[in-house]
Wavefront OBJ file of the C-alpha trace (Angstrom):
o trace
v -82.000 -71.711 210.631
v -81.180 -75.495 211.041
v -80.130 -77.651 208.754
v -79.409 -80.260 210.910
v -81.913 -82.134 213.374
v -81.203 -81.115 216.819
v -81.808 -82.727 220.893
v -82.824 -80.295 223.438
v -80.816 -78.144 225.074
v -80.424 -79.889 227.904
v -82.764 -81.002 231.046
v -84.360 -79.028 233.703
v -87.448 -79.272 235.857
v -91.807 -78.782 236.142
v -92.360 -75.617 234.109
v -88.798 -75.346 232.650
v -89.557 -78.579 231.243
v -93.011 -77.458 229.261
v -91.583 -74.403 228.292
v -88.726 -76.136 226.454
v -90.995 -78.523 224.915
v -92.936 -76.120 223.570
v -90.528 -73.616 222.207
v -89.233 -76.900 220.599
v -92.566 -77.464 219.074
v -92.973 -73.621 217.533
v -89.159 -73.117 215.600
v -89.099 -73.504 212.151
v -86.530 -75.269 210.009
v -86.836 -78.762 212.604
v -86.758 -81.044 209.704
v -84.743 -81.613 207.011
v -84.478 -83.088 203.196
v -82.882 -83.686 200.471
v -83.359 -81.264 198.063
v -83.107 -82.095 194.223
v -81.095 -80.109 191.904
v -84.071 -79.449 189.945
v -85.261 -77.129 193.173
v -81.974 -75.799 193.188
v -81.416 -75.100 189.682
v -84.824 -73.449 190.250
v -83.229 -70.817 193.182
v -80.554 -69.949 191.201
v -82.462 -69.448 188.517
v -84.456 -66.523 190.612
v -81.010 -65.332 191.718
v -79.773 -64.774 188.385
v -83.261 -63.400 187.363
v -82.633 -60.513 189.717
v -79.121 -59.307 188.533
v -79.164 -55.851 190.655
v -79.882 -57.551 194.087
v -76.684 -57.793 196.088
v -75.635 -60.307 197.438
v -73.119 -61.922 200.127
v -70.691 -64.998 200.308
v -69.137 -67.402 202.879
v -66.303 -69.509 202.195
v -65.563 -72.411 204.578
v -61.522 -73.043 205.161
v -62.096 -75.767 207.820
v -58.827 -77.194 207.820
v -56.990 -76.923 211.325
v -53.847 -78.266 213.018
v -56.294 -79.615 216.130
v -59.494 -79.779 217.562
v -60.543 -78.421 220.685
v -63.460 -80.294 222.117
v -66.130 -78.192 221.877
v -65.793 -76.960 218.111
v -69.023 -77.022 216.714
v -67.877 -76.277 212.838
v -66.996 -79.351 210.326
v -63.419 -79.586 210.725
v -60.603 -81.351 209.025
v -57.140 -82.107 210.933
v -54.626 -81.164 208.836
v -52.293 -83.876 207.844
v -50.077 -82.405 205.458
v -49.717 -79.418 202.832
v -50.928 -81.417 199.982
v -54.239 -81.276 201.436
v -54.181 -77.761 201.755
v -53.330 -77.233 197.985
v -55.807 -79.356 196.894
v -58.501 -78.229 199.290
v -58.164 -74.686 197.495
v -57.907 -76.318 194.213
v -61.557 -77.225 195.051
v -62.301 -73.948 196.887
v -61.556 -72.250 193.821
v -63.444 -74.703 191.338
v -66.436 -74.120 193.657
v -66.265 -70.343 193.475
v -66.414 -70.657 189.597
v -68.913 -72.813 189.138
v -70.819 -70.565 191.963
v -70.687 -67.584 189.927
v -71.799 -69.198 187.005
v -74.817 -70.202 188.590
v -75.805 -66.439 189.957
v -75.228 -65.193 186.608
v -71.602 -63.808 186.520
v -69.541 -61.612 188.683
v -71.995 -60.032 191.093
v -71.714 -57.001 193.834
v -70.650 -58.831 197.091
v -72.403 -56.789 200.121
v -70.793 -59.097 202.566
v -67.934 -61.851 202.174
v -66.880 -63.740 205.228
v -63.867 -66.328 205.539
v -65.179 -68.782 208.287
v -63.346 -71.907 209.428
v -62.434 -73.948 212.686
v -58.322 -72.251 212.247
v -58.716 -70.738 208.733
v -55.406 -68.670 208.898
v -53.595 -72.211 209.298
v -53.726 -71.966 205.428
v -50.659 -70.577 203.771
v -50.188 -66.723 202.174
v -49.827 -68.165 199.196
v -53.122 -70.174 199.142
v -54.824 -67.568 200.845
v -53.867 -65.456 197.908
v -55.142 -68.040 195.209
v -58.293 -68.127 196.835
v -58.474 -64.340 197.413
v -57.538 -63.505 193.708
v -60.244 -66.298 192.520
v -62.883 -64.389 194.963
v -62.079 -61.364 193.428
v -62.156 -63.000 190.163
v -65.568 -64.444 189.968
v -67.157 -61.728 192.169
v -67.240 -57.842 192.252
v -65.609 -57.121 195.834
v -66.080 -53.144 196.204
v -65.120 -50.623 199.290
v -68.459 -51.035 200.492
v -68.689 -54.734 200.802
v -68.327 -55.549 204.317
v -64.966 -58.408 204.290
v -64.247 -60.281 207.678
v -62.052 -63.158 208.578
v -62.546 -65.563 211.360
v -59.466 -67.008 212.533
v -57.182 -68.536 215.448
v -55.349 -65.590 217.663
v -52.872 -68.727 218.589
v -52.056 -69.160 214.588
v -51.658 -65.326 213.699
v -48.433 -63.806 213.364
v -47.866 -60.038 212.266
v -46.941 -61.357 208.504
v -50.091 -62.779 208.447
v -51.598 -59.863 209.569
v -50.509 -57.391 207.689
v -51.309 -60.194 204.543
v -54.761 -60.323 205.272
v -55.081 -56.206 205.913
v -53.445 -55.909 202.413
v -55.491 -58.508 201.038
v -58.839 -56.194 202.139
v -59.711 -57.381 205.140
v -61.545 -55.087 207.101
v -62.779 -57.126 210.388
v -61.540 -59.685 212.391
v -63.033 -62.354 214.542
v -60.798 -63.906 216.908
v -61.889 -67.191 218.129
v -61.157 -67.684 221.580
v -64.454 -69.637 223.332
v -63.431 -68.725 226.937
v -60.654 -67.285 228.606
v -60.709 -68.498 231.915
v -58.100 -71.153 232.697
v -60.352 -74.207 234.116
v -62.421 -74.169 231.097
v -59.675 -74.154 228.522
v -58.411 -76.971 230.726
v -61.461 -78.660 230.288
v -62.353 -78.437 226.463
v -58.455 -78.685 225.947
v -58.081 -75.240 223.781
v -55.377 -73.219 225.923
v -54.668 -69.819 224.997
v -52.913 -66.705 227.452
v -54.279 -63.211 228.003
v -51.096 -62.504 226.970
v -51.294 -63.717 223.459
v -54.902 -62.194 223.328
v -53.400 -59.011 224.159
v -50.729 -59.015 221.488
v -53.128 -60.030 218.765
v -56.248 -57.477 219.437
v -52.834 -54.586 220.114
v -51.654 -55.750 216.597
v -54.593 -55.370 214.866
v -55.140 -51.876 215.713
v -51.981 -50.857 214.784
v -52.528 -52.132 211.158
v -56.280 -49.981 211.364
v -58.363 -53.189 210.913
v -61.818 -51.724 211.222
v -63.417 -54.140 213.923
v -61.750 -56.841 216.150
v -64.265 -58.976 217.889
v -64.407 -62.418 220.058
v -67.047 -65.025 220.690
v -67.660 -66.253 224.296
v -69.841 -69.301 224.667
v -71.452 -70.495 227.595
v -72.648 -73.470 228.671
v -69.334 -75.378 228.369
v -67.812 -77.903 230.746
v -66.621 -76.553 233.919
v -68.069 -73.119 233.679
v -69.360 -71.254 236.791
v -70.387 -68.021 237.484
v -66.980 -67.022 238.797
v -65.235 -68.500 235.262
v -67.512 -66.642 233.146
v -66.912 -63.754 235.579
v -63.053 -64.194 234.880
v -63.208 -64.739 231.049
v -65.793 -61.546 230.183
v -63.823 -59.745 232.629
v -61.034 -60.082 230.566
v -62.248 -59.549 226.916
v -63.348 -56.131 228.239
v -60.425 -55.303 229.482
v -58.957 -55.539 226.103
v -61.647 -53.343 224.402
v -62.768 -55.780 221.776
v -66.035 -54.117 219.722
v -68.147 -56.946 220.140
v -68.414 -60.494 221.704
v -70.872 -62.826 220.101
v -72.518 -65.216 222.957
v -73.712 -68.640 221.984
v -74.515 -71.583 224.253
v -72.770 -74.527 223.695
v -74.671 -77.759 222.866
v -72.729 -80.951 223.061
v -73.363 -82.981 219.629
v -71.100 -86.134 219.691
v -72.759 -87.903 217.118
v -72.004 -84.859 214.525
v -68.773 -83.928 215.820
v -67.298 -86.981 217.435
v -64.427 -85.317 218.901
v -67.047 -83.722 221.922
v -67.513 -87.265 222.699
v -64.242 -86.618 225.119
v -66.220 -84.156 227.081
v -67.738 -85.846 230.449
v -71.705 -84.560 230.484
v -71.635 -84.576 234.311
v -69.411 -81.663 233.889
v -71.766 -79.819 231.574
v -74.042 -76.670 232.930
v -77.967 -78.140 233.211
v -80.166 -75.886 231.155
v -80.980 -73.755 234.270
v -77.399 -73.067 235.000
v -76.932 -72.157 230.940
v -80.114 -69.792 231.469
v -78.347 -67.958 234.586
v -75.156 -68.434 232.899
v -76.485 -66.078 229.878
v -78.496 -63.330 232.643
v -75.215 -63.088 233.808
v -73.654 -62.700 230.298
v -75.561 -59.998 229.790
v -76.021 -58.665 232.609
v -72.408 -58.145 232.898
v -71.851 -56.554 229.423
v -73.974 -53.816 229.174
v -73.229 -52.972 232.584
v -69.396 -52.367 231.415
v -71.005 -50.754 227.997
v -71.862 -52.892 225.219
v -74.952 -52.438 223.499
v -77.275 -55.876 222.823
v -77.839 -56.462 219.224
v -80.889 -58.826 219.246
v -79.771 -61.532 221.890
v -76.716 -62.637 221.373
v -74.077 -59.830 220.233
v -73.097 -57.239 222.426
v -70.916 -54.350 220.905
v -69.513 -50.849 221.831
v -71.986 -48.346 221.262
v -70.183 -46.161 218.693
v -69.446 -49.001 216.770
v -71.219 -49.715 213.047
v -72.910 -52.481 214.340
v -74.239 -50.420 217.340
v -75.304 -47.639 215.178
v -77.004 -50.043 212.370
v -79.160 -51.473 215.035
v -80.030 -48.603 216.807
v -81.491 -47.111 213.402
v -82.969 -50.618 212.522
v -80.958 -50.995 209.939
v -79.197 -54.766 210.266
v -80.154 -57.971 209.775
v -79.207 -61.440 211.054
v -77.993 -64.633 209.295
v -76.844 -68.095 209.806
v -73.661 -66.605 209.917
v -74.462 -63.664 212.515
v -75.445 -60.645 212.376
v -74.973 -57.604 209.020
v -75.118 -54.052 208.637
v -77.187 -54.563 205.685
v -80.614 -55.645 204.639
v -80.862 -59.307 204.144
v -79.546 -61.153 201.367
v -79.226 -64.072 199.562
v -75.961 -65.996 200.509
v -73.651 -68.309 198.715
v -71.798 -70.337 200.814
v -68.450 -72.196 199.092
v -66.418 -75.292 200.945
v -67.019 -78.497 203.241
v -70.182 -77.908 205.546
v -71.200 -74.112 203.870
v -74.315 -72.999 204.640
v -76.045 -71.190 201.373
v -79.464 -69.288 201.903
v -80.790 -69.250 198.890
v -84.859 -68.445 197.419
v -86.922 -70.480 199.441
v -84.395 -72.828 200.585
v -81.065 -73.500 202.502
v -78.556 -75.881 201.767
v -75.477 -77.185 203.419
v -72.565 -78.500 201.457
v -71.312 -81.879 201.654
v -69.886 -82.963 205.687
v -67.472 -85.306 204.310
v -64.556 -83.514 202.515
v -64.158 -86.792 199.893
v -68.154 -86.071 199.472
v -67.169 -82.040 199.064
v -64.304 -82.341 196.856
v -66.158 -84.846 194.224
v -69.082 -82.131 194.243
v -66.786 -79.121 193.772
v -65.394 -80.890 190.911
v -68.900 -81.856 189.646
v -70.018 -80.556 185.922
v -73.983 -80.068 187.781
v -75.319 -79.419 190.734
v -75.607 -82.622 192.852
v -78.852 -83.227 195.664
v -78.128 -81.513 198.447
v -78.997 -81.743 202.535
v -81.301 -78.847 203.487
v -84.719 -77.223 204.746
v -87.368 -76.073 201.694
v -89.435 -73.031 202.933
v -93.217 -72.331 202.025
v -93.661 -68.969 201.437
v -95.294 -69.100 204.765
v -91.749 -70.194 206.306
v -89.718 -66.845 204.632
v -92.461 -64.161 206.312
v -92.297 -65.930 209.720
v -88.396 -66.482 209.584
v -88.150 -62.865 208.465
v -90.415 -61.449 210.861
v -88.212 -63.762 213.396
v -84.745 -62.567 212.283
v -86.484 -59.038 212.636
v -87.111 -60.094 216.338
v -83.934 -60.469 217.618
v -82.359 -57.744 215.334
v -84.640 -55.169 216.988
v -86.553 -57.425 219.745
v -89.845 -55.583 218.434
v -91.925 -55.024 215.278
v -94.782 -53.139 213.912
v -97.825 -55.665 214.101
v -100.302 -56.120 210.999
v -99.580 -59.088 209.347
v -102.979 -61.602 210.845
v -101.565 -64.586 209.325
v -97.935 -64.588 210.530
v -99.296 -63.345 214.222
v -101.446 -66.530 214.081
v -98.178 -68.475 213.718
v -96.750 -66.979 216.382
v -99.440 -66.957 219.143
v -97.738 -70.232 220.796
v -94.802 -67.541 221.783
v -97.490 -64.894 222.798
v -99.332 -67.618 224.893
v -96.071 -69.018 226.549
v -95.078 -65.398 227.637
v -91.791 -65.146 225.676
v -93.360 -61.973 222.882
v -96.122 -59.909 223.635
v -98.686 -58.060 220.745
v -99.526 -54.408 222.560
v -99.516 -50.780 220.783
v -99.716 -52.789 217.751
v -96.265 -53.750 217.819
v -94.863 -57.368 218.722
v -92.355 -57.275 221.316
v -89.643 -60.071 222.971
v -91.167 -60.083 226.760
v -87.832 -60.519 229.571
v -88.960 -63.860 229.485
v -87.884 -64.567 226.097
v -84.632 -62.499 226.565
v -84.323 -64.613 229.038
v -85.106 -68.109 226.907
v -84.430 -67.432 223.504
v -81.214 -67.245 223.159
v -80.318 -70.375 224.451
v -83.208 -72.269 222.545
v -82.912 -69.946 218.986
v -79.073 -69.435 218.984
v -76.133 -72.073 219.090
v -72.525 -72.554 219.089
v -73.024 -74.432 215.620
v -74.077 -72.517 212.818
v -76.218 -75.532 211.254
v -78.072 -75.608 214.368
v -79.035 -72.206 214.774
v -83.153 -72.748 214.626
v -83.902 -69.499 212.180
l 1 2 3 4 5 6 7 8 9 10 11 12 13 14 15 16 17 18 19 20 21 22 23 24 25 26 27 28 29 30 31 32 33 34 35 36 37 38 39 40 41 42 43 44 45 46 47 48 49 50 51 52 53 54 55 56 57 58 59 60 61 62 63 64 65 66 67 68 69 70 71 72 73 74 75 76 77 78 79 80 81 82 83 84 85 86 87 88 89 90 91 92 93 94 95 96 97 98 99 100 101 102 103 104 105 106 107 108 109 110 111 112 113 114 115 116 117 118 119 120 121 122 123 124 125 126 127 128 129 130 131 132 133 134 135 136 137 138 139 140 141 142 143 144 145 146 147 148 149 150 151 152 153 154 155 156 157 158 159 160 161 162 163 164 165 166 167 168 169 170 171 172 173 174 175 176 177 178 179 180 181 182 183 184 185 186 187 188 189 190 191 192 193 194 195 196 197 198 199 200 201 202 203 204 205 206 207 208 209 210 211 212 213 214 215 216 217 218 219 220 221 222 223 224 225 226 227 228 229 230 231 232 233 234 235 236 237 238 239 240 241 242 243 244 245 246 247 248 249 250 251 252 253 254 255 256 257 258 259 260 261 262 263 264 265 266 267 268 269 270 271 272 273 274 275 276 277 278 279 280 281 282 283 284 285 286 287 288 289 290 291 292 293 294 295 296 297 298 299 300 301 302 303 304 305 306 307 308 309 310 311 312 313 314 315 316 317 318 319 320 321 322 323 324 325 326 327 328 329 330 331 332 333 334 335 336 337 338 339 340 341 342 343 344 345 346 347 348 349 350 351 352 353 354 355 356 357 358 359 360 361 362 363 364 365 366 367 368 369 370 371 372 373 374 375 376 377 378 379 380 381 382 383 384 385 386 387 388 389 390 391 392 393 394 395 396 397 398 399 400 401 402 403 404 405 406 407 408 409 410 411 412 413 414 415 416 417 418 419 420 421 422 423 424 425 426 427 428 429 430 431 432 433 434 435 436 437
């Protein structure tokens, strides 16, 4: 999806150019609007109308001791622990008042801590939060808990916190590991430290320890991204999730520092991504959709091989698709015919978390045209084909089957090489409110 209005991914030449223009014409979700509380009061009240359905929640911790230039995530510096306390003061207010708009303490199938550094936040915070989560929500053995955070911030304490607190998977956030690029987006972290994180984390039996890799970034090459992927397989992390990296200095002002000459044009980020790929499965990672790559035996692997995930704003699930709550500055909720993003500005965030109603909120209203097609969509690059039938959605889709990027034969709908090769760059992003479906 895409909350946010968006440029194109860059520049390139003659047909390049059309195609671009015209995959930018087809995605769904371009615009955006203000939607009432009336229309939200409206979702929830189809949420809490279906008591039974599961459901899955994200809560944004986006404070962080520094920036690197290409973080694509609202982000707070962190000035002091008195904003941490009262940032989950406001955390945990929103997480009430959350539940009490679903209609009580419902099943969580999926719960994921997201954040620029969330494990800069204290134990004991991360308890309060934890116990409030737990609280206002049924967390079971089932429900499927991550935590994104820093491998430069973790410690074995923290660690062996998080494991106690439930945590099942990790996602260590790492962008590239190659040297001149950390250089350049001025995030340095050693394959040492890497090393001594993932080795950690098996010993305390976390279930799944995974990395993203972006590409796209300033000074990347071949040979860098040859260097970095080189090295995350090395360490046997279960899966890498691959986003380009869109420069967006108007929304995150800090990328303003990065010099566009030294950013990949788009046909450098398209052989940039073959080459991704290319070199992943070759050392044994199985594509999920276009832009996950994981070890065959793992869940994720076997989920998608018996069509049995789905994708999100937030990546992809070993579930069915839900509806998904999403608590703290910038969260992304995907809710009954809409999605919203919470308030960018944390003053903005904290008044609304403290807020008796629902307040209007930025986000994208879908017809019930919109859900099929991004359903049918999502299906796409969970399983890069479908069974055909539906006339009406197929009619919404021909400008794909006429540019050559799916193809309707056998009476399925299929993702042509051509739109492996295009799609993830144009329907995937580094920044969650950017990702087009």
């Amino acid at each position: 999806m895409q909350v946010a209005n968006t440029n194109a991914h860059g520049s390139c030449k003659s047909g390049s150019e059309t195609t671009v223009e015209q995959l930018s014409n087809f995605s769904i979700g371009r615009t955006h609007t203000i939607i009432s509380t009336e229309l939200q009061n409206r979702a929830y009240a189809t949420v809490r109308s279906k008591p039974n359905e599961r459901v899955s929640l994200v809560v944004s911790l986006p404070l962080c001791p520094a920036l690197d230039l290409t973080c694509g995530v609202i982000a707070v510096a962190l000035a002091n622990s008195k904003m941490q306390e009262q940032y989950a003061a406001a955390v945990i207010d929103e997480l009430q008042s959350t539940a009490k708009l679903v209609g009580g303490k419902r099943e969580l199938c999926n719960l994921q801590i997201i954040g620029a550094s969330a494990n800069c936040l204290s134990d004991l915070l991360l308890g309060q939060i934890f116990s409030a989560i737990a609280e206002n929500f049924e967390v079971t053995p089932q429900t499927e808990f991550s935590f994104e955070l820093d491998p430069r911030r973790a410690s074995r304490s923290q660690l062996t916190f998080l494991k106690g607190l439930g945590v099942k998977e990790l996602k260590l956030q790492v962008r590239d590991m190659d040297p001149t690029v950390q250089n350049e987006i001025g995030r340095y972290q050693s394959a040492e430290m890497l090393e001594d994180v993932i080795k950690l984390a098996r010993e305390l039996e976390f279930q799944s320890v995974g990395t993203d890799q972006l590409f796209g970034m300033p000074g990347q090459t071949p040979d860098t991204l040859a260097s970095s992927l080189d090295l995350l397989v090395s360490l046997g992390v279960d899966w890498i999730e691959c986003y380009p990296f869109v420069k967006r200095e108007k929304r995150f002002p800090h990328q303003a520092a990065l010099p566009e000459r030294k950013l990949p044009s788009l046909a450098e980020k398209l052989a940039l991504y073959n080459q991704l790929a290319e070199s992943l499965q070759s050392s044994g990672y199985t594509a999920l959709g276009l832009s996950t790559f994981a070890h065959p035996a793992h869940e994720l692997a076997v989920s998608c091989e018996a069509e049995n995930v789905s994708i999100s704003t937030y990546g992809f699930h070993k579930h069915p698709q839900t509806w998904i709550f999403g608590v703290g500055l910038g969260a992304i909720s995907e809710l009954p015919g809409m999605f919203i993003e919470n308030a960018q500005q944390l003053e903005d965030w904290h008044e609304d978390a403290k807020a008796s109603e629902l307040r209007p909120r930025l986000g994208l209203l879908d017809s019930n045209n919109d859900v099929g097609l991004r359903y049918l969509l999502r299906q796409l690059l969970c399983n890069q084909e479908v069974p055909a039938g539906n006339a009406a959605m197929e009619k919404r889709l021909r400008p794909l089957i006429d540019l050559g990027v799916l193809e309707h034969t056998d009476q399925r709908l299929r993702i042509t090489s051509l739109g492996q090769e295009w799609l993830p760059v144009h329907l995937s992003d580094s920044s969650p409110a950017y990702r087009c479906i």
